[in-house]
C-alpha positions, 0 to 999 in steps of 0.5 A: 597911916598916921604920922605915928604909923609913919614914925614907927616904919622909920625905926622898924627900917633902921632896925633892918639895917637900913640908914634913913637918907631922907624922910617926909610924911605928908598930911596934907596928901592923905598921909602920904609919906616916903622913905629914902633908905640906903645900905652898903651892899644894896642900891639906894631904894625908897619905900612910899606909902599912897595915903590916898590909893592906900597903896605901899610900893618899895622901889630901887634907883637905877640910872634913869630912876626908880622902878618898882620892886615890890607893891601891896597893900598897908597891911603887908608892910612886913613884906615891903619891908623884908623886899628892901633886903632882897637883891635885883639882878643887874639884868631886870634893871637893865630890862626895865630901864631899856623898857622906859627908854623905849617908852620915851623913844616911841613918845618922841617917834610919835611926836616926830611923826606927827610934826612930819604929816604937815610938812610933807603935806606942805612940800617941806622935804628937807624938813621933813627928812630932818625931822624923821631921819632920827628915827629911821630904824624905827620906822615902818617899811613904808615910813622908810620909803616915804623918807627916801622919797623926801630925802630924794626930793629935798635932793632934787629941790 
């Protein structure tokens, strides 16, 4: 889209209803742009045009950022537009936030377990408890008892 094409998307959006929070196009990522839009009775949301994957996503904010609520190509911008209205149960934003969290937890899990190898390998348990023990209702039945183990080791120590 060009910056026109930017342009008219702003008018058509405020013609919706919507009040623009804040705009910007972007010439120099392939004429990308994003529009942050707010209205009294909806979340914040913002629309984004990928300039170079020629890509239209409409996304709503929650309190640990945006997600996803509708994606096409340019050409549907008439349907991006007509999801900006459309309302979200407070039960899929609570799903998809929780499915990031987790998404963030397994990361940290992951990092924590790896850390932890070394230091088991090294006869570290106190260290090695304190680095897993965080986790410990996520971890595998034999994750567990090798915690126990550490932590009756690092006991004895």
């Amino acid at each position: 889209m060009t910056e026109d094409d930017f342009r008219r998307y702003e008018q058509l959006v405020v013609e919706a209803g919507f009040y623009v929070k804040t705009s910007r196009y972007d010439e120099d990522h392939f004429g990308s742009w994003m529009i942050v839009v707010c209205r009294m009775d909806l979340p914040q949301q913002r629309i984004v045009w990928d300039g170079k994957d020629r890509t239209l996503t409409v996304e709503t904010v929650a309190s640990n950022g945006w997600f996803p609520k509708w994606f096409g190509p340019g050409h549907a911008s008439g349907a991006a537009l007509a999801s900006l209205s459309a309302h979200v149960s407070q039960e899929w934003l609570s799903q998809m936030e929780r499915e990031r969290l987790e998404g963030w937890g397994t990361f940290y899990l992951q990092q924590a377990l790896s850390i932890a190898v070394g230091l088991w390998e090294e006869g570290r348990y106190a260290e090695y408890v304190q680095t897993l023990s965080l986790y410990r209702e996520r971890l595998s039945p034999a994750q567990r008892k090798r915690l126990d183990l550490a932590e009756r080791r690092a006991g004895d120590g």
